[in-house]
N, C-alpha and C positions, 0 to 999 in steps of 0.2 A: 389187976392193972394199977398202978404206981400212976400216983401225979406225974412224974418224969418222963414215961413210959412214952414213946414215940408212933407214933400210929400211921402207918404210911396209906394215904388215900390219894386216889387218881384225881390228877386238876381238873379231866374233863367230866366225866361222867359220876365221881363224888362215892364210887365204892371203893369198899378196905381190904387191904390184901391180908388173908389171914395167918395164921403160923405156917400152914403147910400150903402154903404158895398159892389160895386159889383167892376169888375175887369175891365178895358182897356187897350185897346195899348199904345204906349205915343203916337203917332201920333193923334188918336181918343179924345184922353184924351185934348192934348191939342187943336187941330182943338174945341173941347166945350167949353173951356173955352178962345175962341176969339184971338188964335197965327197964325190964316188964315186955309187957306186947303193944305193937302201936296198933292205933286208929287211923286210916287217909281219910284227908279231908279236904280243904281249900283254904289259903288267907285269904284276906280279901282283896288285896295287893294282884294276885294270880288272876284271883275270880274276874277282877275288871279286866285285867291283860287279856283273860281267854276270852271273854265274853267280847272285848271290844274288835278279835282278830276273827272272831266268830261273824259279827254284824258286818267290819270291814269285807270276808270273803262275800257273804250273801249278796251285799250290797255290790260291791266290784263286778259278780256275777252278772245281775240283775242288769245293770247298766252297760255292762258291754254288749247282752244280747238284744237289750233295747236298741242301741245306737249300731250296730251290726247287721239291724233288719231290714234295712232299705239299703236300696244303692242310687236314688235319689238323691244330690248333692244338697242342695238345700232342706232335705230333710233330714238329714245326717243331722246338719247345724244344728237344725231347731232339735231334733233329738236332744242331741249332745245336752245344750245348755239347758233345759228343759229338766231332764236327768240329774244336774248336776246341783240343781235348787232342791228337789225333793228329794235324792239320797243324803245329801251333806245337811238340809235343814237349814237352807240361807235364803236370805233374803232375795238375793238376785245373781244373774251368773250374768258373762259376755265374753264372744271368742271373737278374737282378730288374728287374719290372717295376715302374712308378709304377703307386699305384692314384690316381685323379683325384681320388678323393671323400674318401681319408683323406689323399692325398699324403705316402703310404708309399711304400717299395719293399719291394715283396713276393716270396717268392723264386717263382720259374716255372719253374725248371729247374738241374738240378746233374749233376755228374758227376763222380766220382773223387773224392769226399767223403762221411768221416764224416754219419749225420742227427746225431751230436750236435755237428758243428761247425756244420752247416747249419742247428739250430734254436737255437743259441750265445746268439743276441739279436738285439736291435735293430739297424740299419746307422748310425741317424742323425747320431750321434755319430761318427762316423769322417771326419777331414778329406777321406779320398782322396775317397769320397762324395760330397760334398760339394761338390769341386769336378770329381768328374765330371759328377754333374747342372747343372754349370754349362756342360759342354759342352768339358770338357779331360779329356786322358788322363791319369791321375795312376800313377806305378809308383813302387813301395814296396820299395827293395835288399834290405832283410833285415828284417823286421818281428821278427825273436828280438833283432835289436840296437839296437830300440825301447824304450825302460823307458816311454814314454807310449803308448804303442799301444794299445788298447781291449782288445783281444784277442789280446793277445802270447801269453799263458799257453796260450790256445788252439789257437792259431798254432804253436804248439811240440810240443803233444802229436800234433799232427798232421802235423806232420814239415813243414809251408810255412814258406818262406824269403822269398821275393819274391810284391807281389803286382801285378797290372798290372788297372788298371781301363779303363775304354773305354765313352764315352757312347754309348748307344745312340741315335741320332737318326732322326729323321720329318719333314721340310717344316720344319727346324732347332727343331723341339722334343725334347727330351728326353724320352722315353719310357721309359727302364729303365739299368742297368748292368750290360756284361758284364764277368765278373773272370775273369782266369786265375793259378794258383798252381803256383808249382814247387818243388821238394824241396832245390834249390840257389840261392845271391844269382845274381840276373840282371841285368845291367846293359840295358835294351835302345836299340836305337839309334834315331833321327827315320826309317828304313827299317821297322823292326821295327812302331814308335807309327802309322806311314800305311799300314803293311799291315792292323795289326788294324782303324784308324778304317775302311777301307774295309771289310773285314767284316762291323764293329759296323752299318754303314750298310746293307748286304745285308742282314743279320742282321733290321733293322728294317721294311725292305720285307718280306719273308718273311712275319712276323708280324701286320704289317698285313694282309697279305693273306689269310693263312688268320683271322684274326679277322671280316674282311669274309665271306669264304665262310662260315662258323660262323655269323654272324648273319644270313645269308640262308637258310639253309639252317632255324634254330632259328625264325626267322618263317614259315616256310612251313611248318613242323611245327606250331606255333602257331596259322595260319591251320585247318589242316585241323582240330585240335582242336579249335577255334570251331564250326568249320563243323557238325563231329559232333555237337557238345552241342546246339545252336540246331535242328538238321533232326531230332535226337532226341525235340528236345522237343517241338517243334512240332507232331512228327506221332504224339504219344502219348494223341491225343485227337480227338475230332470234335467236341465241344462250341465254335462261336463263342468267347464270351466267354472259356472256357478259352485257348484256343487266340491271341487276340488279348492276353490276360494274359501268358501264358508269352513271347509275344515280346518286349514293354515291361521285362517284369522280367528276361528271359535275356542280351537284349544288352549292355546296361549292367555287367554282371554279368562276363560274359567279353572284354566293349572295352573295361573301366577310361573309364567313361562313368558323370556324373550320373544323366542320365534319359532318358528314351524315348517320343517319342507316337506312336499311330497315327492316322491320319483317315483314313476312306474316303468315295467320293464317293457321292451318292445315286441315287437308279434312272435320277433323266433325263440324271446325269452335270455335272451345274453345280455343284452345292452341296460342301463336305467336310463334313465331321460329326465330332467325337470322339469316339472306339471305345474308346483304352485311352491310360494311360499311369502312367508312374514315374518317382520321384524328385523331381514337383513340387508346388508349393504348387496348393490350389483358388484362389487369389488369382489364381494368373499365369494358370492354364487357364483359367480367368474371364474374360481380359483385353478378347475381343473376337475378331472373326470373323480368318484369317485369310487369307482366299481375297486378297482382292486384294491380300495382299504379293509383292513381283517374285520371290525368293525359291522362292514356292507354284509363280508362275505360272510359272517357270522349271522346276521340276520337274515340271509337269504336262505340259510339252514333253518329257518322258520323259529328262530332264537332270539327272544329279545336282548337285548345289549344295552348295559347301561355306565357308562364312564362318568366318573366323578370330576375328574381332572385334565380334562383334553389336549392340555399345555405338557403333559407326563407321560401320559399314554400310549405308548407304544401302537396300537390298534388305529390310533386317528394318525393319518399321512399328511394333511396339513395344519402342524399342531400352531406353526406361528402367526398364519393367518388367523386363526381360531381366536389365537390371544389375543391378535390387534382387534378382532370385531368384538373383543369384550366374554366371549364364551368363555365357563367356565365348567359344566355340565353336560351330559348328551345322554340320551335316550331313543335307542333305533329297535323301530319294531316294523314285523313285517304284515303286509296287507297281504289279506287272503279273502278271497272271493269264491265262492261254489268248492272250496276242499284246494282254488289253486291259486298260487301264490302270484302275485300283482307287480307288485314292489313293497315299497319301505316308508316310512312315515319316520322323520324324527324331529323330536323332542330338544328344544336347546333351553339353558336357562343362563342368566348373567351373574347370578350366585351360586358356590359349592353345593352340590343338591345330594343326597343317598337316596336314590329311588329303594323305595323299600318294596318286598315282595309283594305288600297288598297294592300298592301305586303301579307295578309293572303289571299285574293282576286285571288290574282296573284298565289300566292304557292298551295293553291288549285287547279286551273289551270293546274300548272304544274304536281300537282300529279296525275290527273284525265289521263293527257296525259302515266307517268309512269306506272300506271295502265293498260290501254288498251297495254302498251308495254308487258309487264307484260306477260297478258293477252294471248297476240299475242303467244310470246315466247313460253309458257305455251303449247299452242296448236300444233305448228310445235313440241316441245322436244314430246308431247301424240304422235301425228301423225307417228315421227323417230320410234318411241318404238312400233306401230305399226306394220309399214313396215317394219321393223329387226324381227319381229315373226313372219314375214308368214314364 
């Protein structure tokens, strides 16, 4: 081989193609053509790379299944930051989430911090902020060798030196900022900034998820709540009209609902009739029969029915009245007593509503309970009417 001599090697993978067209290592390649035998070993260059991507998995491990074990919202939080001091070696951590509706960041969670640096102030003002919620990792060397820093003074009394932010992100929105703070300047590396973002991003599924469990769980506490108040009331009387009252006025009441009507059907079972209702004008209850809306006739098929948009709806017969009383929702379910059906109970609301299957679920429920009250009622007013004629 000629100083001159051209040696064709692959860009990616660093082996040499030899006379008769096949491929080797350079090591192999050259041990053949008489440069001795090699040794493997490690620089030391590699050794910190591997060893440091080594502790980054363990640790990333470590901490996701930490923060992954509750579905406890608040203990997520404290998980999280908690985690986030003793895998990284810092001084102090702290997660703020966005609130939607002030589009603040509010603090959620701290750890290894003063409450009086942690109630300090505002965030808003703070560039790293700023452009964390933009979805970059922002790290601040020495925030004591800032004269414009927001809160140097603060920063000082409390012994942080460096501070490293990290967007917390969701399906690429930004939901919160995690910060960590150390007692010494820290320089950190594009290793260091893709280990927390991968965290910051665990971090966020976590909290999603125990926020979903929390709000399944607070809805179903919710529902039972309803349910107590409604089957309380209903059954705190024998009196009909009592008893048809308390339904009309209770649901609305604990559904965040306009108003309520009931109609029940008459002896030979053809007609509805209006029994009770709340929240509406005598104008609208006025409007006109309304047996033959599809609507009706759909929940008399023992079908709950629920319209989004009553002013569109083909199924509602009085769609203009509806709009002038302000209705913009409906929900018609049928009352069933002893296996047979009563009439219909519905549901109005003054805002666009999706009754969702667990809500239809639920309101069914409850009407099956109105029903049997119904029912009940029904029977002591026969029984009075009775025992007044002997």
């Amino acid at each position: 081989m000629t100083e001159k001599s051209l040696i064709p090697i692959c860009s990616w993978c660093k082996k040499i193609r030899t006379e008769n067209m096949s491929w080797k290592s350079i090591d192999m390649y050259l041990a053949d053509i008489g440069f001795g035998v090699f040794t493997h070993g490690m620089c030391p260059d590699c050794a910190t790379k591997y060893f440091e991507k080594k502790v980054y998995l363990e640790s990333y491990q470590n901490i996701c299944r930490e923060i992954s074990s509750s579905l406890s919202l608040d203990e997520v939080l404290k998980l999280i930051v908690n985690n986030v001091v003793s895998v990284m070696n810092v001084k102090a951590s702290m997660l703020r989430l966005l609130n939607k509706n002030t589009n603040k960041l509010e603090v959620a969670a701290h750890y290894g911090l003063s409450e009086g640096y942690v109630n300090k102030g505002p965030v808003a003002a703070d560039a790293s902020i700023s452009d964390a919620l933009s979805g970059k990792a922002v790290s601040v060397y020495d925030i004591q060798s800032d004269a414009d820093a927001t809160y140097r003074k603060q920063a000082e009394e409390e012994g942080i030196r460096s501070i490293l932010s990290i967007p917390l992100r969701l399906h690429n929105e930004v939901m919160g900022v995690l910060r960590m703070y150390t007692a010494e300047p820290v320089k950190y590396t594009n290793e260091d900034l893709k280990f927390m973002a991968a965290i910051a991003d665990q971090a966020a599924i976590a909290i999603n998820n125990a926020s979903i469990f929390e709000k399944i769980v607070s809805k179903e506490k919710q529902y039972l709540r309803v349910f107590e108040e409604v089957t309380k009331a209903v059954s705190s009387t024998l009196d009909l009209d009592k008893v048809l009252n308390l339904i009309v006025k209770k649901l609305p009441a604990v559904m965040n609902l306009k108003a309520a009507t009931i109609r029940l059907l008459n002896k030979k079972g053809e007609k509805l009739r209006l029994v009770a209702a709340y929240g509406l004008s005598q104008e609208y209850l006025s409007r006109g029969p309304v047996d033959t809306e599809e609507n009706v006739r759909e929940a008399l098929q023992l079908r709950p029915v629920a319209i989004y948009d009553v002013a569109k709806d083909s199924r509602i017969k009085y769609q203009k009245e509806a709009e002038r009383e302000g209705i913009k929702s409906m929900l018609t379910l049928p009352i069933i007593a002893r296996g047979k059906l009563i009439g219909i109970i519905r549901l109005l609301t003054d805002e666009f509503r999706h009754f969702s299957d667990e809500e239809i679920r639920f309101t069914t429920s409850l009407a099956e309970v109105c029903g049997t009250a119904i029912d009940n009622a029904r029977l002591y007013d026969k029984l009075k009417k009775k025992e007044a004629g002997r």
